[in-house]
C-alpha positions as CSV (number, residue, x, y, z in Angstrom):
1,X,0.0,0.0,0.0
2,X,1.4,3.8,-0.6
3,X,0.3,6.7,0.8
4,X,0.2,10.3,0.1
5,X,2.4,12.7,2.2
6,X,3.7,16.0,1.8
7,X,7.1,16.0,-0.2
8,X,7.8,19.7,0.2
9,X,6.7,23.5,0.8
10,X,7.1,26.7,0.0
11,X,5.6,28.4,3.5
12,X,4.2,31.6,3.1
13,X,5.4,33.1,-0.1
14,X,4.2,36.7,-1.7
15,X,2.7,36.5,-5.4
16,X,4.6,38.5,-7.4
17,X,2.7,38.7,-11.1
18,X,-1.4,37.5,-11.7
19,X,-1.5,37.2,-15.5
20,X,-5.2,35.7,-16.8
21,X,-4.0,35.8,-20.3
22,X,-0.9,33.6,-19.6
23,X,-0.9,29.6,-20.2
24,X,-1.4,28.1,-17.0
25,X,1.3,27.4,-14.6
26,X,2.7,29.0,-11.3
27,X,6.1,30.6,-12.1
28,X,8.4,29.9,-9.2
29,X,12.1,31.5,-8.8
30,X,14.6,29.0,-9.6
31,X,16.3,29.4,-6.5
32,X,13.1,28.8,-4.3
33,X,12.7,25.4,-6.8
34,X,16.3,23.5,-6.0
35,X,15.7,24.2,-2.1
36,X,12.4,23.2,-2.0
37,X,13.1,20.1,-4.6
38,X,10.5,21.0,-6.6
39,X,10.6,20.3,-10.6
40,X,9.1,22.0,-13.7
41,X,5.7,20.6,-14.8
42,X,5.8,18.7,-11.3
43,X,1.9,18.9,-9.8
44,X,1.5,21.7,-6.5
45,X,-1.8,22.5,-4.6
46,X,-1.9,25.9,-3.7
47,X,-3.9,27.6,-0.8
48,X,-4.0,31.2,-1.0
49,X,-3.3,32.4,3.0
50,X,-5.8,36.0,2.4
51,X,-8.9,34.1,0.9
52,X,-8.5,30.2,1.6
53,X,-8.9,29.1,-2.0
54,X,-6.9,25.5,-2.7
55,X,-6.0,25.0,-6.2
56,X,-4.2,23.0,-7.9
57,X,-1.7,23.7,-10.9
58,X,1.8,22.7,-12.0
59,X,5.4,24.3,-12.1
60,X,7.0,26.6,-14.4
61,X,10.7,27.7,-13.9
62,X,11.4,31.1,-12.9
63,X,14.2,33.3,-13.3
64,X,16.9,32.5,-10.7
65,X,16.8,35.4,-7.9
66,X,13.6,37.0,-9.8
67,X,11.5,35.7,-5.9
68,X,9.1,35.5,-8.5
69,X,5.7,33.9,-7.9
70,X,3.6,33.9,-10.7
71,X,-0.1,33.4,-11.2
72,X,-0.7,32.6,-14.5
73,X,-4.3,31.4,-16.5
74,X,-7.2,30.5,-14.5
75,X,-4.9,30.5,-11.6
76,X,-4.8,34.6,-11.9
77,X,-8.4,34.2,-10.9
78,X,-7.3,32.7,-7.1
79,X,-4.6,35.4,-6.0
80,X,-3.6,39.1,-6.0
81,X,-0.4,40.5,-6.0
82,X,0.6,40.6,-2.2
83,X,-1.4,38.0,-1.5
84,X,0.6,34.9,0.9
85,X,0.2,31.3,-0.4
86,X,1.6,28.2,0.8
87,X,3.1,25.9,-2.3
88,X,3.0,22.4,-1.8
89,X,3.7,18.9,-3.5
90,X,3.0,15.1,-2.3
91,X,4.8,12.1,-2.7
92,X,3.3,8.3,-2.9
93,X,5.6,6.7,0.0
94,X,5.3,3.0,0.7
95,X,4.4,2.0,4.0
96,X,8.0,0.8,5.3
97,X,9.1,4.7,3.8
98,X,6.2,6.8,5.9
99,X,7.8,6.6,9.4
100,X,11.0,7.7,8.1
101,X,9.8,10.5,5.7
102,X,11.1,14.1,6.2
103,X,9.4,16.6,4.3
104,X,11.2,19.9,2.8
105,X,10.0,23.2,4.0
106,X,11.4,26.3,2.9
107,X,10.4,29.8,4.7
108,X,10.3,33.0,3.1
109,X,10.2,36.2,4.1
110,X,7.8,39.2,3.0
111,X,10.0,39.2,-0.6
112,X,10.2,36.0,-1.3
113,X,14.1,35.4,0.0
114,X,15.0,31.9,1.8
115,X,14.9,32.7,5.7
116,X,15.2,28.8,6.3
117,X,15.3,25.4,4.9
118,X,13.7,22.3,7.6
119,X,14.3,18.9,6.1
C-alpha cells in the first residue's frame, strides 16, 4: 500500500505577477525550486493564506533570484499580488518509507528570499 504525504513546501510566499492571459502554470524562482526540490511541470496545490482558495496547478521555472511567484491562466483568478500562499507537493511513499519520511520546507520572508530550509 502507498500513501500520500507531503514532499515539500514553499511556507508563506508573496505572489509577485497574476497574468489571466498567460498559459497556466505557477512561475516559481529557480532558486526557491532547487531548495524546496520542486521540478518543472511537477503537480503543487496551492492555498492562498488572504482568501482560503486551494487550487491545484503545476510548475514553471522562474528566473533564478527573480522571488518570483507567478499566477498565470485560471490561476490569476485565485490570487492578487501581495497576497501569501503556501506551495506544496505530495509524494506516494510505501508504508516501510512513511515513518522515516522528512518533508522539505522552505520559509520566506515578505519578498520571497530563503529565511530557512527544515528537512
Amino acid at each position: 500500500m502507498q500513501r500520500f504525504v507531503l514532499h515539500s513546501k514553499i511556507h508563506g510566499a508573496r505572489v509577485t505577477e497574476s497574468d489571466l492571459n498567460y498559459v497556466g502554470s505557477v512561475t516559481i524562482d529557480a532558486e526557491l525550486l532547487d531548495a524546496s526540490g520542486l521540478v518543472s511541470n511537477e503537480k503543487i496545490l496551492v492555498i492562498n493564506i488572504e482568501n482560503g482558495a486551494r487550487f491545484e496547478s503545476y510548475v514553471f521555472e522562474g528566473v533564478p533570484g527573480s522571488r518570483i511567484i507567478g499566477m498565470n491562466g485560471g490561476t490569476a483568478r485565485h490570487c492578487q499580488v501581495g497576497d501569501r500562499v503556501l506551495i506544496m507537493s505530495f509524494a506516494a511513499v510505501d508504508a516501510e518509507e512513511i515513518r522515516e519520511h522528512v518533508p522539505r520546507l522552505v520559509f520566506v520572508d515578505e519578498h520571497n528570499a530563503i529565511e530557512h530550509v527544515k528537512a
